[in-house]
N, C-alpha and C positions, 0 to 999 in steps of 0.2 A: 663345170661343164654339165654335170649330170644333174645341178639344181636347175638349170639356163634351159634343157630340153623337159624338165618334168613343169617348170613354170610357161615354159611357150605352148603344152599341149592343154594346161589348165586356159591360158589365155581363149588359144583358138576352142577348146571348149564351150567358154562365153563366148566369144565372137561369134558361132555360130548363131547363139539366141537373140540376136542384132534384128536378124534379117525375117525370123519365121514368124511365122501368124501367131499373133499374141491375142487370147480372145479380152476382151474388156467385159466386165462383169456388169450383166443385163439389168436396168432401171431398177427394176424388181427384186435385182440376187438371183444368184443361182438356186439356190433354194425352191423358193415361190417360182420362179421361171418353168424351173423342172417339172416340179409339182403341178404345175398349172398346165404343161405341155402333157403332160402324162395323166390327165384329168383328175389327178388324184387330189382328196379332200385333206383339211389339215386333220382333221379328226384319223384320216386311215393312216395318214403318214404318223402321227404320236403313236397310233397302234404298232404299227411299224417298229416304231423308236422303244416302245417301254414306256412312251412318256406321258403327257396331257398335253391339249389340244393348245391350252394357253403356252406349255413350253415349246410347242414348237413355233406357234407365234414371236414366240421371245426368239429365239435362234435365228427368225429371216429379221428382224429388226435388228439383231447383233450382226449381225452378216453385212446390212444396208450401214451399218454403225464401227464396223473392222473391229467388232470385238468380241466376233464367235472364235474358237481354239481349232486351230488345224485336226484338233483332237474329235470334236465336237463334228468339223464338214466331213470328216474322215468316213464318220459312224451316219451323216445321214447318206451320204457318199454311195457310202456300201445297203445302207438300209431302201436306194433306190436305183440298185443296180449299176451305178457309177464310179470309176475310176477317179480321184480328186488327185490332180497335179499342182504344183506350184511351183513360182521361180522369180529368182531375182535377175532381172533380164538387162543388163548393160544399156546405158542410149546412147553409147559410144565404144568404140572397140577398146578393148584395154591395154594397149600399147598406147593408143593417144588419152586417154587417164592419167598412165602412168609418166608420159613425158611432158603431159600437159602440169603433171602437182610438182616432177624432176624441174620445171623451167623455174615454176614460183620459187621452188626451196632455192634454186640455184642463182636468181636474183634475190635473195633475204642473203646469201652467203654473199654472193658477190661484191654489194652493195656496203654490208658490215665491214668487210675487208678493206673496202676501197674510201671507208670514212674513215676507220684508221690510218691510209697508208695518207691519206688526204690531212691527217692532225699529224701526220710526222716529214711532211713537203714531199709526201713520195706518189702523189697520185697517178692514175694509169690513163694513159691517152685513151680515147673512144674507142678504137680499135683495138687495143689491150685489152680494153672488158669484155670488149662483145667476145674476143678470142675467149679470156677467160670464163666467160660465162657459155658458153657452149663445149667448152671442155667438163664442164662441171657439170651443165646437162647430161651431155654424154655420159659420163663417170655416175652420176644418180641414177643413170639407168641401168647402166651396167650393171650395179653394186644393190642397187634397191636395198641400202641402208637403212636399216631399224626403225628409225626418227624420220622414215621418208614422208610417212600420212600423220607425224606429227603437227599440231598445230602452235 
């Protein structure tokens, strides 16, 4: 009960991040963008940084490249008066994730069963499976069983 209300407020947590303005990261990066908004040269931002003028070249090319460290945007971030947020933002709500991966598992189960019951002349009428494979959805959802985002 008390996993079922701490897991629905994680959900609607994400769910929320579905719908907000999600900025997409400017041709340039954020970086060069800023910097270039804020007229400032690469040479005053490395002064900035501690750095050389070439590393901070290197960091908008690692940035344009998704291989500068959260660590790394954090410190130019704060070295240009900026806030650095991140997030992994859902492209579906995650009840429909999670009953959408519940369906698969629940037809790999369904389907294993019913080729056994099918080698011993017990097989299930159409309506039998469809029953039992939506009891099974059901049940994966409910239970969000260990092995559920196993592959």
């Amino acid at each position: 009960m008390m996993k079922d209300l701490i897991r629905s407020q994680y959900q609607l947590k994400m769910d929320q991040l579905i719908d907000s303005v999600v900025f997409c990261r400017p041709k340039e990066g954020w970086i060069r963008t800023l910097r270039k908004a804020l007229g400032m040269s690469g040479p005053q931002l490395a002064r900035r940084l501690g750095v050389s003028k070439s590393q901070v070249s290197q960091m908008e090319r690692m940035e344009l490249e998704d291989r500068i460290t959260l660590m790394q945007l954090r410190r130019v971030a704060e070295s240009l008066d900026c806030d650095l947020h991140y997030a992994l933002v859902p492209r579906q709500p995650i009840s429909k994730m999670v009953r959408d991966r519940a369906k698969m598992k629940a037809h790999q189960l369904v389907e294993k069963t019913n080729v056994q019951m099918s080698l011993e002349a017990q097989q299930l009428s159409k309506d039998a499976l469809t029953n039992q494979f939506d009891r099974e959805v059901s049940r994966l959802v409910r239970e969000l069983p260990r092995d559920l985002w196993e592959d």
